[in-house]
N, C-alpha and C positions, 0 to 999 in steps of 0.2 A: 372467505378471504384466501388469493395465492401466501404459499408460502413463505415467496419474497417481499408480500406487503405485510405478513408479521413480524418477520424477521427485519425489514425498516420500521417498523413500529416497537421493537421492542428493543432497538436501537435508541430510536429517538427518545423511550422510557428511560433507558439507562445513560444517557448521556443528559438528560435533563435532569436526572436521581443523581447524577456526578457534579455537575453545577450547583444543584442545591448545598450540595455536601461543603464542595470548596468556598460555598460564597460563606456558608453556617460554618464554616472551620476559622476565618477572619474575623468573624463576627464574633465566635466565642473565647479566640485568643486575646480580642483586645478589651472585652466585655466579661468574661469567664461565662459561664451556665446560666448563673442567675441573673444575670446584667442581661438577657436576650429573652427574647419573647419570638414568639412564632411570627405576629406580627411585624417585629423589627425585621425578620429573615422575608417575609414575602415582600414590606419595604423595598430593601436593599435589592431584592428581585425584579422589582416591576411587577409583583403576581398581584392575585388575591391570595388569601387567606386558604380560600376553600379550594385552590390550584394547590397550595402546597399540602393541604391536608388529602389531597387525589394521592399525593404519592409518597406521603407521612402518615402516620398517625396521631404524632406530635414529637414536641421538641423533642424528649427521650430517645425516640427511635433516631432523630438525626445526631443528635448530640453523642449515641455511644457509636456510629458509623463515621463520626469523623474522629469521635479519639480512637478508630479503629486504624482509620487511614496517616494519625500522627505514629503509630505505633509502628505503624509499617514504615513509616518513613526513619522511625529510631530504628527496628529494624536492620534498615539498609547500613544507617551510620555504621552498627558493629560489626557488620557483613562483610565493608570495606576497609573496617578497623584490623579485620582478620586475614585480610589480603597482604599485610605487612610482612618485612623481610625480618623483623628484627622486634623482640618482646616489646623495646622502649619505643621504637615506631608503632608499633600497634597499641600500646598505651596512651600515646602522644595524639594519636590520631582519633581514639574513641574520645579521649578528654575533650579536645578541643571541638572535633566535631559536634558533641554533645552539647558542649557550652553554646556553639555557635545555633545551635537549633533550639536549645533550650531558650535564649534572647530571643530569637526568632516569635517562636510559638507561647510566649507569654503563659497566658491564664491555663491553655490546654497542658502544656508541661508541668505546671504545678500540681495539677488535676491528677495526672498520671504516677509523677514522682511525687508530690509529698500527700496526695491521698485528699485531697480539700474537695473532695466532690459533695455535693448535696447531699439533703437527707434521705434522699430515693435510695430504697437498698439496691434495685438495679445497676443504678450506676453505680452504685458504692462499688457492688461486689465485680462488676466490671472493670473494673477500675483498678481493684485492688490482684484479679486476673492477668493482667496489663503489666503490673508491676513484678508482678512472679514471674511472667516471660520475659522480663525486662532483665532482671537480673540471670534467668539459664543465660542470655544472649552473652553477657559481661564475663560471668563466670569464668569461661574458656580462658579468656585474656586475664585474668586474675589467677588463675588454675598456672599458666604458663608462666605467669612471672614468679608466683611460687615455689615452682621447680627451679629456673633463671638463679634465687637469690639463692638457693641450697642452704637454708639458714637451718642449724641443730635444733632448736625451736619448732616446736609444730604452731605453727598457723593456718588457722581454720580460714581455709578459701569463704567459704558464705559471710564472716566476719569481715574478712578483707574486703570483699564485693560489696558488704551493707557501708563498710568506711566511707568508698574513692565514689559510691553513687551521691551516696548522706553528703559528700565535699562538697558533691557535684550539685548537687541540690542545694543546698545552702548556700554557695555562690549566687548561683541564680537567684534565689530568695534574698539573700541580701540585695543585691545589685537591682534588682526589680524594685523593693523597696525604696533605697536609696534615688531611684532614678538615676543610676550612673551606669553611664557605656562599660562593657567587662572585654576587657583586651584577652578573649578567648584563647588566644598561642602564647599569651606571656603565663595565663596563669595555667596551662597544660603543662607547658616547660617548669615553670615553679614545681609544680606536684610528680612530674617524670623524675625530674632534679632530685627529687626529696628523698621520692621511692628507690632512687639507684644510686 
């Protein structure tokens, strides 16, 4: 084979291993892990079974490749969070964007922030890796506002960061439960308001 029909073939591999991911990332936000079956994912495909297992192993390996790519996508939110001109704009902005993804991504966000993964220690511990980068990402912005309030009081930045995530989580937890819409910018501004 030339090395530009491997290099289209290992294109067309990764860009079908991309598809599979994005469709299995829908599927497990509105399903979570155990609500989805390999079968539902080549369903929802059009494949077979034994198409999705060419380029899986099984659900696992797709399952911790898209709470790879939710994580990057959180990620980004604090990346942009950090682009702010001002503590309470960069507060304002990881909150809400957070919230607004966290509604978003359903079952996977929970997954990642309150830990509800399966009993696979794979993903557990996956999972629970996720959350430890989750929070270095927060920190910064936590870090920064505790210098901002100049308070005589020592307060423990990782304290602060397990609080405004734990809100942030339990928002969403609630809200998901309940079934009710979470007006993401009122309840950022509530918790910006509080904090300052």
């Amino acid at each position: 084979m030339k090395k530009s029909e491997v290099a289209f073939q290992n294109n067309a591999i990764y860009d079908t291993k991309k598809y599979i991911i994005n469709t299995a990332r829908h599927l497990f936000s509105d399903f979570s892990y155990l609500g989805v079956s390999m079968s539902d994912i080549a369903k929802k495909l059009n494949i077979t079974k034994a198409a999705l297992y060419y380029h899986f192993k099984g659900k696992e390996e797709i399952y911790i490749k898209v709470l790879d790519e939710v994580f990057s996508d959180l990620s980004q939110i604090a990346k942009e969070a950090l682009q702010e001109t001002t503590i309470d704009k960069k507060l304002l902005k990881l909150i809400k964007n957070y919230l607004v993804f966290g509604c978003k991504e359903k079952n996977l966000i929970k997954a990642i922030m309150m830990k509800m993964a399966p009993s696979d220690s794979k993903i557990k511990s996956h999972i629970i890796q996720l959350r430890e980068q989750l929070f270095d990402l927060v920190q910064p912005i936590i870090d920064e506002l505790i210098m901002h309030k100049k308070n005589k009081n020592k307060i423990d930045s990782k304290v602060l960061t397990s609080l405004i995530t734990g809100m942030m989580d339990g928002l969403l937890l609630e809200y998901s439960f309940m079934n009710k819409k979470l007006d993401s910018e009122n309840v950022a501004n509530q918790i910006v308001g509080f904090l300052f």
